[in-house]
N, C-alpha and C positions, 0 to 999 in steps of 0.2 A: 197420291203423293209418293212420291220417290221412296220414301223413304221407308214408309209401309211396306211395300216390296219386297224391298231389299232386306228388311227384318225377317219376314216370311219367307224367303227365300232362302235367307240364312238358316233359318229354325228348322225349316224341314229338309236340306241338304244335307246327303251323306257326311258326315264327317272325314271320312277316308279318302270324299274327291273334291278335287279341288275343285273351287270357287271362282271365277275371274270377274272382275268388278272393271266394266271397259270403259275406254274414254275418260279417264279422269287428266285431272292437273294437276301436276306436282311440281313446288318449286323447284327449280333446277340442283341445289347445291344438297336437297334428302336424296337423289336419287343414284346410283351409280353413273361415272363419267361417261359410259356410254350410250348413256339412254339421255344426256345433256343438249339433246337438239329442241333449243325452247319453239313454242309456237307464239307467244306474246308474253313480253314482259316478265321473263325469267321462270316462265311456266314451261313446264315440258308434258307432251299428251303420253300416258302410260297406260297399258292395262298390268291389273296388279293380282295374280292368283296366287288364295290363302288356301291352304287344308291341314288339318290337324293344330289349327292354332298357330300356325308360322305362314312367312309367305316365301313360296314355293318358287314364284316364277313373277321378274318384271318384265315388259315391252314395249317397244312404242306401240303406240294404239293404233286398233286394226290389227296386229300381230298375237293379239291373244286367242284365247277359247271362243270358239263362236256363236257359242251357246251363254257366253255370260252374261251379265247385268249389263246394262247400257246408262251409264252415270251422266251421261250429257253434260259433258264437262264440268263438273261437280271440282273444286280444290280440296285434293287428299296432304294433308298432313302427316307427319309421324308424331308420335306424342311427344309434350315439349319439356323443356326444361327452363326451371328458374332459379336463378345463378345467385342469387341476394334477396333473402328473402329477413324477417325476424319471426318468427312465430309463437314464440316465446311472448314477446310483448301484448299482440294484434287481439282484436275482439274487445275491447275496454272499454270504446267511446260512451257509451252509455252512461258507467259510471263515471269516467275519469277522462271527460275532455279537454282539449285546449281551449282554456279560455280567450285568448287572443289569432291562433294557428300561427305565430311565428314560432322561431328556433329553440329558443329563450324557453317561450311557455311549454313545449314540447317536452323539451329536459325538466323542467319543473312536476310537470302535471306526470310524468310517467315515471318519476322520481317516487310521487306520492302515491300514486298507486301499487307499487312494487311494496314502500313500507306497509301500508293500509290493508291489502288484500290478497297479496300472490302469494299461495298457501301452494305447496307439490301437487294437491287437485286440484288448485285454481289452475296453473299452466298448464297439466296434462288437459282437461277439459279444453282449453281455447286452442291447445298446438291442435287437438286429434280434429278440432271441427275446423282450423283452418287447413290439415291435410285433408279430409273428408271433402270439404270448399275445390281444393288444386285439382284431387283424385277426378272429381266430377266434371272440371274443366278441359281436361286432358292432357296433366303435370304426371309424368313419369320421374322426372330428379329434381332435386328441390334441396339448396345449401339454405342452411337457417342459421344463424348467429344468436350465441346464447349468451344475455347478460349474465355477468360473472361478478359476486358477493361475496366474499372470502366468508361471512359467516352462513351461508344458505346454498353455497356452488353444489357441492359437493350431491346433495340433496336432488335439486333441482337440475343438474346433470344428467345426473343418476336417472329419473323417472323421464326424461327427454327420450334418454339414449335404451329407454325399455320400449318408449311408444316408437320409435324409428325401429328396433327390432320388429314389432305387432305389424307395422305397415312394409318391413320388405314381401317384395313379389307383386306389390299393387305402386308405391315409391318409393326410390332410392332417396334416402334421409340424410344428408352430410349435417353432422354440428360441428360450428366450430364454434367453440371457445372467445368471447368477444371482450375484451377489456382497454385501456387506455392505455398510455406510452409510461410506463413505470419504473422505479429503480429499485423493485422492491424482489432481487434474482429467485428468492424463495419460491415468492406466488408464481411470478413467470413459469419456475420450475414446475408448481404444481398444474398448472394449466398445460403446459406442453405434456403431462405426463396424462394429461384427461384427453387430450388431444389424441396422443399416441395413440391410445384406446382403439380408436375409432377405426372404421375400413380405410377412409380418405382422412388420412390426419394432417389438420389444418390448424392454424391459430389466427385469429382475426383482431383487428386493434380497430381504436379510432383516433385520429394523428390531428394535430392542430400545429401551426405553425408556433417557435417559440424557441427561445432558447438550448433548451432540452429534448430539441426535437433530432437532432444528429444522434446524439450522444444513448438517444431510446431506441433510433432502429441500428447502432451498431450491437446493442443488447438484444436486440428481436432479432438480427441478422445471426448472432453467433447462436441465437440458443436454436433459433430452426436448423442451425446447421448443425451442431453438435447432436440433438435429438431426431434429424431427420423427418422435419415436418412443414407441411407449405403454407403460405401466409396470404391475409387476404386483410387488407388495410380499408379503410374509410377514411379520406382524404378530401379536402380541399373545400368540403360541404358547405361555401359561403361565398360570397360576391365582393372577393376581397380583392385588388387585382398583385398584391402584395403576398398571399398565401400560396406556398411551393411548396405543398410537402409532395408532391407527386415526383418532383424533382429530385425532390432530397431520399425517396424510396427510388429513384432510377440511381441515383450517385450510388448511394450503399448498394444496393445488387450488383454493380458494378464492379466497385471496391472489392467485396466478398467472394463475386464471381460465382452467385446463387445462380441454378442453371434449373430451378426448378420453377413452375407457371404461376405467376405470383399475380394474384384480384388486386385490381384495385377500383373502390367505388367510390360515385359522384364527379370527382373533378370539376365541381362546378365554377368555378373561379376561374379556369383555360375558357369560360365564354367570355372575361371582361378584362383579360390581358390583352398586350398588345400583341399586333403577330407576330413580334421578331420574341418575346415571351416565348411562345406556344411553342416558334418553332425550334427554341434550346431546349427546353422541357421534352416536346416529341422526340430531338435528333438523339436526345440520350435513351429515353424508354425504346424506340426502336431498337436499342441494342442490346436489350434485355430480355426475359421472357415474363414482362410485365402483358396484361390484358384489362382492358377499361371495360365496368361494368355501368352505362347509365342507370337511373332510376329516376324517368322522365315525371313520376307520377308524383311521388314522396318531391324532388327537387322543384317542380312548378308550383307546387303548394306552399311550398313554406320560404324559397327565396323571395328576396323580394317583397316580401309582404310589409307594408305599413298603414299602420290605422287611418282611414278614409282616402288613402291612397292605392290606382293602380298600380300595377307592377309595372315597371319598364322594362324588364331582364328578367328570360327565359330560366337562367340557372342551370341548364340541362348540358353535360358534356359537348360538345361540337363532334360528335359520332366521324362525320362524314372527313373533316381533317384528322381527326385522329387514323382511321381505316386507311386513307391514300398513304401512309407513311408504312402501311404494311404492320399494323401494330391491330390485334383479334380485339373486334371488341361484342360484348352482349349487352342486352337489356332485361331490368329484373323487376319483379316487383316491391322490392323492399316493404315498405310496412302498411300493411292493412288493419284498419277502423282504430287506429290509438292516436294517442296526440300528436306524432310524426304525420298521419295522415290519416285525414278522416275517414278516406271511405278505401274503396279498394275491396276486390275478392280473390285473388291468389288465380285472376285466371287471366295466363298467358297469352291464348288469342287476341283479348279482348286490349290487353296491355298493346302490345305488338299493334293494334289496328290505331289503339292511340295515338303511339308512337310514330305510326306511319302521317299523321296527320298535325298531329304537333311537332316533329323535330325534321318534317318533310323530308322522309324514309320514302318518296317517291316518284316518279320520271324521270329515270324508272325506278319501280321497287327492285328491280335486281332479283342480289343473292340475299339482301337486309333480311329475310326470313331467318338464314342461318343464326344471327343475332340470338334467338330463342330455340332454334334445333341443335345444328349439328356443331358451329361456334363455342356456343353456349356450355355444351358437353362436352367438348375438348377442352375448354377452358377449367374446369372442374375436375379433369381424368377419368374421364369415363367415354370412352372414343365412339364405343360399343350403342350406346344411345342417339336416339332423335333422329334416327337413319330409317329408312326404307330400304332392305337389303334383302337378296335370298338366302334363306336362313336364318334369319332376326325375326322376331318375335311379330305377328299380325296384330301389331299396337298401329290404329291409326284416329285420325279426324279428319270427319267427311262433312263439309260444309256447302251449304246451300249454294253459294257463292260461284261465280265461274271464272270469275277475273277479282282485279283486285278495288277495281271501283266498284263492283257489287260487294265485297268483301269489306269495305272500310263504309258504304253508305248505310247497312245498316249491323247493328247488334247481331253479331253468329249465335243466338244465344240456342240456335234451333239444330246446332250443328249434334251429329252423332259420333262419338266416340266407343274405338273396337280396341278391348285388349286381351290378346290370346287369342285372338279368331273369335269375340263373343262379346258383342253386345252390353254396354255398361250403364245405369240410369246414371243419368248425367244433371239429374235434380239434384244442386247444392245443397247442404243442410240448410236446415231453417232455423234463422236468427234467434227464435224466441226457443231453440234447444242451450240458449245462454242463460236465461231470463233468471235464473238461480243463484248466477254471476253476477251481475247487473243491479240485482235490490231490484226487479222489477215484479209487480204484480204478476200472477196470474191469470 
């Protein structure tokens, strides 16, 4: 097997010489504009030599080391990023599922759990085995949104933002601060000050359409500007064809003249407007520096759902009209194994392969990769990431795969991931390191 090899090849090669790994695939949009001449479907043939932990030299293939590994068109990746995640929440189903999996019961059943059980060791334990989960997948940055308690924040902040120190050098940890549309300037205030904190200071809301829904982001507009912090909304998350709060965050950016990269997730509700909707909604966020985050997995699950009935409606952003308007968008995996969504393991490939299949991300796939790399990373402030570059770190994923129909017919679950020039076990933790959590036997 390939793979074996190239372990062994690794293991006993100088460190000091470089390495070239030939023939592979890289999508077109991780690799430098020059090396952008694809051979099929936004793939481009690369050789790629690492030494000392970094990669030293890219080219088209054939122009590398002659003496290197011969990958037979293997799809090389850079490590990815995931742009909306909860980690805070994820790992629960066990004790604390949704009884029904709609919207409803999700907010209910994760309600009660939070009263019931989430102790500072409870969420330190499920955040560190859902990074443990990403790390092993080949998650390099990873934005997590953290339920926020005026009487437990503080607390529960606190030892978040001690395990996001423990994991720098393995992943980049953003918390933001996640709360609802309030008029309560105090709290805001103390949340933008827990925000500031952080490397990437962020503050995250969840918006519903309503009265008080202007009148909340001219308060979240003025306090990110006054404190100098970026914002990352939840919006629209219903099949409502009536619900614009997406609109109503492009008006106030507008108004404010915020000139900073503002998330916004779900938008699930621009699938069941009309187009001449979509297209007032889009012609204003085009002029902003708004970015749609899908969450194809968490929104197929719970739109839509009614007892003994199919779903008729997707719920999942319209990716593909949103992008033609020139507006970034990513895809995330928001909430894994809690009452938002049942299953789920924080790992990006496998999202991305989904995605390609359910919101038909392909013929062609393109640049849709960028979505999860280098999009993805920019959209969060971190440029630096999900690239394959000389001089950037020999963080990659090397996958069975050679094209993208072999990439999407089955599970990459075999795929190898390299960070620092070295080899990483890519076995996910295992479920029952919960089982403590959980009230499960031993």
């Amino acid at each position: 097997m390939i793979w074996s090899a190239l372990k062994e090849t690794m293991r006993t090669a100088p460190s000091e010489k470089p390495l070239t790994l030939c023939n592979l695939r890289a999508p077109q949009e991780v690799v430098p504009q020059t090396l952008r001449d694809t051979v099929a479907d936004g793939l481009c043939a690369v050789d790629i030599s690492i030494a000392k932990g970094a990669i030293v030299r890219i080219a088209p293939a054939g122009q590398g080391e002659k003496d290197g590994i011969d990958m037979r068109q293997r799809i090389v990746w850079p490590v990815t990023v995931d742009c909306h995640t909860h980690i805070d929440k994820g790992q629960v189903w066990p004790r604390s599922p949704n009884p029904d999996g709609t919207f409803i019961g999700a907010i209910n059943a994760s309600g009660a759990d939070f009263e019931i059980h989430q102790t500072p060791q409870d969420v330190t334990a499920r955040a560190n085995f859902a990074l443990r989960s990403a790390y092993a997948h080949g998650t390099a940055l990873l934005r997590t949104h953290v339920d926020t308690h005026p009487e437990t924040f503080d607390v529960r902040f606190g030892v978040l933002t001690e395990l996001a120190q423990d994991w720098a050098g393995r992943i980049d940890v953003q918390l933001c601060p996640f709360t609802g549309v309030l008029d309560d300037p105090d709290w805001l205030k103390r949340l933008a000050r827990a925000a500031k904190a952080q490397a990437t200071p962020v503050l995250s809301f969840f918006l519903q359409a309503g009265p008080e829904l202007d009148a909340g982001l001219d308060q979240i507009f003025r306090t990110a500007l006054t404190q100098g912090i970026g914002l990352d909304f939840h919006a629209d998350e219903n099949l409502d064809p009536n619900s614009s709060c997406l609109e109503a965050i492009a008006r106030a950016a507008l108004h404010y003249g915020y000139d900073q990269t503002i998330l916004v997730g779900h938008c699930s509700s621009l699938s069941v407007q009309t187009e001449a909707q979509v297209a007032r909604t889009l012609d204003l966020v085009s002029k902003t520096q708004i970015g749609i985050v899908a969450l194809p997995l968490c929104n197929l699950y719970l739109q839509d759902r009614r007892a003994g009935i199919s779903p008729r409606q997707r719920g999942v952003a319209p990716l593909k009209d949103i992008r033609a308007r020139g507006i970034p968008v990513a895809i995330g995996s928001d909430n894994t194994r809690d009452a938002f969504y049942a299953y789920g393991d924080l790992d990006v490939p496998d999202l991305f392969r989904d995605a390609m299949r359910m919101m038909q991300l392909d013929h062609p796939v393109g640049d849709w990769p960028a979505a999860v790399t280098t999009t993805a990373a920019d959209m969060i402030g971190q440029s630096d990431t999900a690239r394959l570059r000389v001089g950037g770190p020999a963080d990659l994923i090397l996958f069975a795969a050679r094209n993208w129909s072999e990439f999407a017919a089955r599970p990459q679950h075999d795929r190898v991931v390299i960070r620092d020039g070295r080899f990483i076990d890519t076995t996910p933790p295992d479920f029952s390191d919960l089982d403590s959590l959980q009230g499960m036997a031993p």
